[in-house]
matplotlib code that plots the C-alpha trace (Angstrom):
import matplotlib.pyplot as plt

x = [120.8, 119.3, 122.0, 123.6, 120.1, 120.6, 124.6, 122.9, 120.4, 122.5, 125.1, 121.9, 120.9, 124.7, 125.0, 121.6, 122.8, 126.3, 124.0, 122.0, 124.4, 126.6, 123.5, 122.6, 126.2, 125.9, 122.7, 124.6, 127.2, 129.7, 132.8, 132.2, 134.6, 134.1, 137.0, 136.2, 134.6, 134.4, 132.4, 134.4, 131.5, 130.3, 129.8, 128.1, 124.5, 124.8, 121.6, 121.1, 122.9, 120.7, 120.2, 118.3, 116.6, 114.7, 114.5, 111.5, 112.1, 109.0, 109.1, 110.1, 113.0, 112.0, 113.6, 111.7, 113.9, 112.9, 115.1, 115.7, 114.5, 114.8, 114.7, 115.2, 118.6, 120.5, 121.7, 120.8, 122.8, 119.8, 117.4, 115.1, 115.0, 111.7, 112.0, 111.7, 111.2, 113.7, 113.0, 115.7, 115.3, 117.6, 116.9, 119.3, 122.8, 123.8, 120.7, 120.5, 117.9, 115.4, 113.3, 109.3, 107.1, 104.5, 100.6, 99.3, 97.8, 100.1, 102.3, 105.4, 107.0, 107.0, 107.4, 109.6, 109.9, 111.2, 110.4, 108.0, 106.4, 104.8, 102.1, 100.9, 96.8, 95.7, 95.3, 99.1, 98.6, 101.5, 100.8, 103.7, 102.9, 105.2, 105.9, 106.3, 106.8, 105.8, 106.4, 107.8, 104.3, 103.4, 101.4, 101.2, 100.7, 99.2, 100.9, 99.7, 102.4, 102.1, 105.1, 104.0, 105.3, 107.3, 104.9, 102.8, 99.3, 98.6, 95.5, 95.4, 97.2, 96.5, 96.4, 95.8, 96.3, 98.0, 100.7, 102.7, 105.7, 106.0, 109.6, 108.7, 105.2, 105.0, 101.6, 99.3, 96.4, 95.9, 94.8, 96.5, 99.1, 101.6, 103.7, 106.5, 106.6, 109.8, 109.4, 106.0, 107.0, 107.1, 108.6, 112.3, 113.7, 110.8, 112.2, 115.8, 114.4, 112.8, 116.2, 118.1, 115.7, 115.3, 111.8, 110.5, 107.6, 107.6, 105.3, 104.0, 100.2, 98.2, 96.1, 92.8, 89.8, 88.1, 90.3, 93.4, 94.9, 98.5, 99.5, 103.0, 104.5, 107.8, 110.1, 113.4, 112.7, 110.8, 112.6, 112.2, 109.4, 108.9, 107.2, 108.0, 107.8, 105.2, 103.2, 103.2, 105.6, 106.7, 109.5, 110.4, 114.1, 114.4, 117.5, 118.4, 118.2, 120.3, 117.9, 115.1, 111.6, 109.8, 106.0, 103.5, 100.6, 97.3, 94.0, 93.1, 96.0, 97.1, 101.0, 102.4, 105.8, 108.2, 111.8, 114.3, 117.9, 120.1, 122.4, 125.7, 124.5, 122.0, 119.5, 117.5, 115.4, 114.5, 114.7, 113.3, 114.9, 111.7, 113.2, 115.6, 113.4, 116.7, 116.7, 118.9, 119.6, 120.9, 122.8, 124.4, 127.8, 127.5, 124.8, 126.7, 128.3, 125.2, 123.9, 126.7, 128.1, 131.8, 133.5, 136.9, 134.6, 131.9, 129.2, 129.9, 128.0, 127.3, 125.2, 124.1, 122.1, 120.2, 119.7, 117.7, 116.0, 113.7, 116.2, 117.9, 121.0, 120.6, 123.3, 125.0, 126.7, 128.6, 128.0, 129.5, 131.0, 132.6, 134.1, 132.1, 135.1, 132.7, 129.4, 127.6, 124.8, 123.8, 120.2, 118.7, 119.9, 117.9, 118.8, 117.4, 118.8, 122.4, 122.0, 122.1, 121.5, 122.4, 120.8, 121.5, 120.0, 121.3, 124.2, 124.5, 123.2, 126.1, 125.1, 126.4, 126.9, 127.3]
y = [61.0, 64.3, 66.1, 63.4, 64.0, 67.9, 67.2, 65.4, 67.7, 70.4, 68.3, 67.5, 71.1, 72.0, 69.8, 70.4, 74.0, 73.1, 71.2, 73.9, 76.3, 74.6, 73.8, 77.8, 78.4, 75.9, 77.3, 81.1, 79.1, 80.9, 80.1, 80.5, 82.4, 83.1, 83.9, 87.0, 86.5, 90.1, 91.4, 94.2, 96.5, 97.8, 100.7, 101.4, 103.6, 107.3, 107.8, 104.6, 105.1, 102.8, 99.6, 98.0, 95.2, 94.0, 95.0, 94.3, 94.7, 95.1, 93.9, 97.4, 98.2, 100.2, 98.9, 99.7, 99.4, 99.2, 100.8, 101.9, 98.5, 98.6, 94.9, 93.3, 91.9, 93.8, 97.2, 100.5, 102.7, 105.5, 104.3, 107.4, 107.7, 107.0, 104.1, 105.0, 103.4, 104.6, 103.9, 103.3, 102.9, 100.6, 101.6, 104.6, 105.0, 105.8, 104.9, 106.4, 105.9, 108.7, 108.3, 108.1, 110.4, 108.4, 110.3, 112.4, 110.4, 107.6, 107.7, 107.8, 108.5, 105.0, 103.8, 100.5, 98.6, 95.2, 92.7, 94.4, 93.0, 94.4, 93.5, 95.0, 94.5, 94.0, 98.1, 98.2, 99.6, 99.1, 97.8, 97.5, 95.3, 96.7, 94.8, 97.4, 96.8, 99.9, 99.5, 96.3, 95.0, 93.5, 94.8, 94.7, 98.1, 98.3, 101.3, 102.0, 103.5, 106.9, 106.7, 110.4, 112.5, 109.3, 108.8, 106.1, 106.4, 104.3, 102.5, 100.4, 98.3, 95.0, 93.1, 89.9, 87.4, 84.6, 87.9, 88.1, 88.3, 88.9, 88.8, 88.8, 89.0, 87.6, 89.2, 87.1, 89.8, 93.4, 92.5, 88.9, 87.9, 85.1, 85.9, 84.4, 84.6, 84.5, 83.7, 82.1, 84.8, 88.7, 89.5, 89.9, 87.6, 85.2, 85.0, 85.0, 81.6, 80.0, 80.3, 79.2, 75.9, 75.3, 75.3, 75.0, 77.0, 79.8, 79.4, 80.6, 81.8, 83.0, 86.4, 87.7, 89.8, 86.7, 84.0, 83.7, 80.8, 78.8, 77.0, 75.7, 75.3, 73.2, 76.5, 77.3, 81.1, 81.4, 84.5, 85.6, 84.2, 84.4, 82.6, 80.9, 82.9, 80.1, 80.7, 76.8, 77.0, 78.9, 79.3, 79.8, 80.4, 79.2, 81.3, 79.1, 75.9, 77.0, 76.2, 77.1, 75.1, 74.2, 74.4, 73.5, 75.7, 74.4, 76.6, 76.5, 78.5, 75.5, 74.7, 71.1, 70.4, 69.7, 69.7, 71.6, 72.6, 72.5, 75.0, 76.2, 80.2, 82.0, 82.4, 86.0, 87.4, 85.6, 87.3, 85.4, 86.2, 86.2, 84.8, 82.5, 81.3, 81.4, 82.0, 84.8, 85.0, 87.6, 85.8, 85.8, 83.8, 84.4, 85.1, 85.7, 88.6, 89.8, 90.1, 90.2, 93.8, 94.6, 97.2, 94.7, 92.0, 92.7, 90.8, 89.3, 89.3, 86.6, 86.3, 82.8, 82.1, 78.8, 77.3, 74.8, 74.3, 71.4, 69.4, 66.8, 68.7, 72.2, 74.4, 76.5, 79.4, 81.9, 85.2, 87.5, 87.4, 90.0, 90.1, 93.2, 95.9, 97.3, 95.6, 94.5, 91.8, 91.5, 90.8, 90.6, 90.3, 91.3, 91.1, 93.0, 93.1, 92.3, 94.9, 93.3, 95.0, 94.2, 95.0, 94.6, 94.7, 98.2, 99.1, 100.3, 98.9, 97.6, 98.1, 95.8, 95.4, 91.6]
z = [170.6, 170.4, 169.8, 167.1, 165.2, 165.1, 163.9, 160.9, 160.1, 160.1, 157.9, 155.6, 155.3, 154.3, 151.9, 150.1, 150.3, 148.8, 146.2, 145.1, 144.7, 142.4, 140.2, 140.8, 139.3, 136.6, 135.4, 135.6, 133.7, 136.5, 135.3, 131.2, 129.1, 125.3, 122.9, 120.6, 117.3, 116.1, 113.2, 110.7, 109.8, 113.5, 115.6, 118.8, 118.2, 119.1, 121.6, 123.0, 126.3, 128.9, 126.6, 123.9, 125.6, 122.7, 118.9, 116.6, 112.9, 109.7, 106.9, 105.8, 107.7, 110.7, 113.7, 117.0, 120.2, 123.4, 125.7, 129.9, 131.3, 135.2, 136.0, 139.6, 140.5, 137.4, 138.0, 135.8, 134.1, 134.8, 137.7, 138.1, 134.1, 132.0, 129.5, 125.8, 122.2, 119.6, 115.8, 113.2, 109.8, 108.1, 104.3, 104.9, 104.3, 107.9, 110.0, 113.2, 116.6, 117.3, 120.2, 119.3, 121.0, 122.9, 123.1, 125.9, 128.9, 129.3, 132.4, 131.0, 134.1, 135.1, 132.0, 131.8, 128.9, 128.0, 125.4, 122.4, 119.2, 116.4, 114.3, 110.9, 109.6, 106.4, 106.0, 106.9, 110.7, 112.7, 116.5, 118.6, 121.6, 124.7, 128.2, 131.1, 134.6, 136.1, 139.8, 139.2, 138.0, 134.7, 131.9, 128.1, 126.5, 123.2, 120.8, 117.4, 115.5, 113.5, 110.8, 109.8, 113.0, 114.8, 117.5, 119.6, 120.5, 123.5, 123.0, 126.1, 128.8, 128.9, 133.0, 134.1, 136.9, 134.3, 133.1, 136.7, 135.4, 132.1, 130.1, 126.3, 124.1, 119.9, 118.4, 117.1, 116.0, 116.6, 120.5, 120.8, 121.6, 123.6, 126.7, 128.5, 132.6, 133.2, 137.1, 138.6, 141.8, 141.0, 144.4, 144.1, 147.0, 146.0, 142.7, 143.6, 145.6, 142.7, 140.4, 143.2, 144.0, 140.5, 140.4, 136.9, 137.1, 134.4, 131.2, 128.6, 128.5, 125.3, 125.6, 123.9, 124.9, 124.6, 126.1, 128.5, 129.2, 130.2, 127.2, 127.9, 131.0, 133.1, 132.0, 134.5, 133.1, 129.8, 128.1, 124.3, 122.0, 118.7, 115.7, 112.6, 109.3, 108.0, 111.1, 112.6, 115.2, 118.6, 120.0, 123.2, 125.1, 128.4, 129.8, 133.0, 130.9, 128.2, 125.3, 123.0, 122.2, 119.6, 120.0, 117.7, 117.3, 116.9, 115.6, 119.4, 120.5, 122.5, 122.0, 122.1, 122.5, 119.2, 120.0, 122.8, 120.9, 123.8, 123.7, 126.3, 126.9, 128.8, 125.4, 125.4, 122.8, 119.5, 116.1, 113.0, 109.5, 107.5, 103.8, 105.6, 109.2, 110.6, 114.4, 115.6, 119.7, 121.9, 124.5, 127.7, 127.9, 131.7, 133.9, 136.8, 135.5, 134.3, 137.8, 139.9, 138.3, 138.4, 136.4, 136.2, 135.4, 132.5, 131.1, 128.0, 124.6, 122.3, 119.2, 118.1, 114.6, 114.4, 111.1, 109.8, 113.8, 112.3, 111.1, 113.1, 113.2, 113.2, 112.4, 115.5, 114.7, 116.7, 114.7, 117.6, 121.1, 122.9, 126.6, 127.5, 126.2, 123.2, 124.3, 127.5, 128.6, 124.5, 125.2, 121.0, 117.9, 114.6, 111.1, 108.3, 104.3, 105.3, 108.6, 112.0, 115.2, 118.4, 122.0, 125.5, 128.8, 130.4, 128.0, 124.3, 121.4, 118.1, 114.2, 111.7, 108.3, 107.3]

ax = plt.figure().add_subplot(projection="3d")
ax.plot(x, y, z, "-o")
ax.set_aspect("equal")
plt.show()
């Protein structure tokens, strides 16, 4: 009898194992190939050499891009090199990336950034929120940008207990702001066991000198998030579930829950086209790639732009993809006056002109 009980919990145990597995495959979306969709007007960015995790774009045209990102699981191009900020500017002719000098007193040395957002005052000061996980910890540094000599004066970094494991930030004031954990663990086998288990435990908490609090949670890995151009809504991707939310913001900073687009990629960053509110995604076509790195094997890159989100049917369309060849793990994509850029995790970043 005894031995008959251990024969079926073993053959329980397998078969959960077998279970979760194909469900950690599916949510990788393992065995997804794309078929090119090129663009005609494109060339890779002289400079950016270690990736272009996230792009922000003002109203004016300058581009910051965050670049370097050393994040667990994915392997760099550059392990023992400092992340940087580039700027472009996208009202010239041939716009190229020039790396911003960041003030004296910040430790740069363990500088890692990942998702950023900016935020301009009413006297036209530029902040440029910045995730960094120096150490493999989570903070939100606080720039303010100095157009004049292309430089960042750190004002301050921002920790708490409800930012563990910070992915992406949207600014809501010169101090405020809403983040995405991507993971409820920060250690790296812990969190290799919460994708694997599924455990929906990410959120999304808002932060302000005077309040912080969770405001949305039951995300497989909360990822980009960005906000409407009218101000109402947030939206959130969540990577492993293949989708982006709509949240409703109230005057209380609380979010309630609008609508999920269900989509068939790993979604990344947001971008918002501010005349058309047109969501723009960096995506992943295939996780596994992504994380399991092989030179005969490359992660691919897919661009997706979301019209019309609020409707009933939203309009899906495939803007880019590309088996890895020119571009690797695309990770953002950002549009400004007929310009789109294009970033990834660890590889180059791609300039277009529509």
């Amino acid at each position: 009898m005894g031995k008959l009980l251990a024969v079926a919990l073993v053959g329980i145990a397998a078969a959960l194992a077998a279970e979760r597995l194909l469900a950690f495959r599916n949510r990788l979306n393992a065995s997804r190939e794309v078929a090119p969709v090129t663009l005609p007007n494109c060339r890779l960015i002289k400079g950016i050499e270690t990736g272009s995790e996230d792009i922000d774009i003002l109203p004016n045209g300058l581009a910051f891009i965050s670049s370097g990102l050393k994040y667990p699981g994915i392997k760099s191009p550059a392990p023992d090199k400092p992340g940087e900020i580039f700027l472009m500017d996208l009202n010239e002719d041939n716009p190229r990336a020039v790396e911003l000098r960041i003030s004296r007193g910040f430790d740069l040395a363990s500088f890692n950034p990942h998702g950023i957002s900016t935020y301009v005052d009413k006297d036209d000061n530029v902040y440029l929120f910045v995730v960094n996980h120096p150490h493999q910890k989570s903070t939100v540094e606080l720039f303010k940008f100095v157009e004049d000599d292309n430089s960042l004066v750190h004002l301050k970094t921002i920790r708490h207990d409800l930012l563990t494991s910070v992915n992406d930030v949207v600014a809501m004031g010169p101090d405020s702001f809403y983040a995405t954990n991507d993971h409820y663990f920060c250690d790296f086998i812990l969190m290799f066991l919460e994708m694997f288990l599924g455990l929906n435990w990410s959120n999304v908490v808002y932060y302000s000198p005077k309040e912080v609090k969770e405001v949305a949670a039951g995300f497989y890995s909360a990822n980009g998030i960005n906000i409407s151009p009218d101000r109402r809504y947030i939206y959130v991707a969540d990577a492993f579930d293949h989708n982006v939310h709509v949240m409703e913001k109230h005057a209380n900073w609380n979010l309630t829950h609008v609508k999920t687009l269900q989509l068939d990629t790993l979604v990344d960053n947001l971008s918002i086209d501010p005349h058309t509110g047109d969501i723009w995604i960096g995506c992943h076509p295939n996780g596994m790639k992504l994380f399991y790195s092989d030179p005969e094997n490359l992660p691919a890159s897919e661009v997706l732009r979301i019209q019309n989100i609020l409707s009933e049917e939203p309009t899906v369309t495939r803007v880019y993809t590309d088996n890895g060849s020119v571009l690797q793990g695309s990770s953002v994509a950002s549009v400004y006056e007929g310009k789109l850029l294009i970033g990834t995790v660890f590889h180059r970043a791609l300039y277009c002109e529509l």
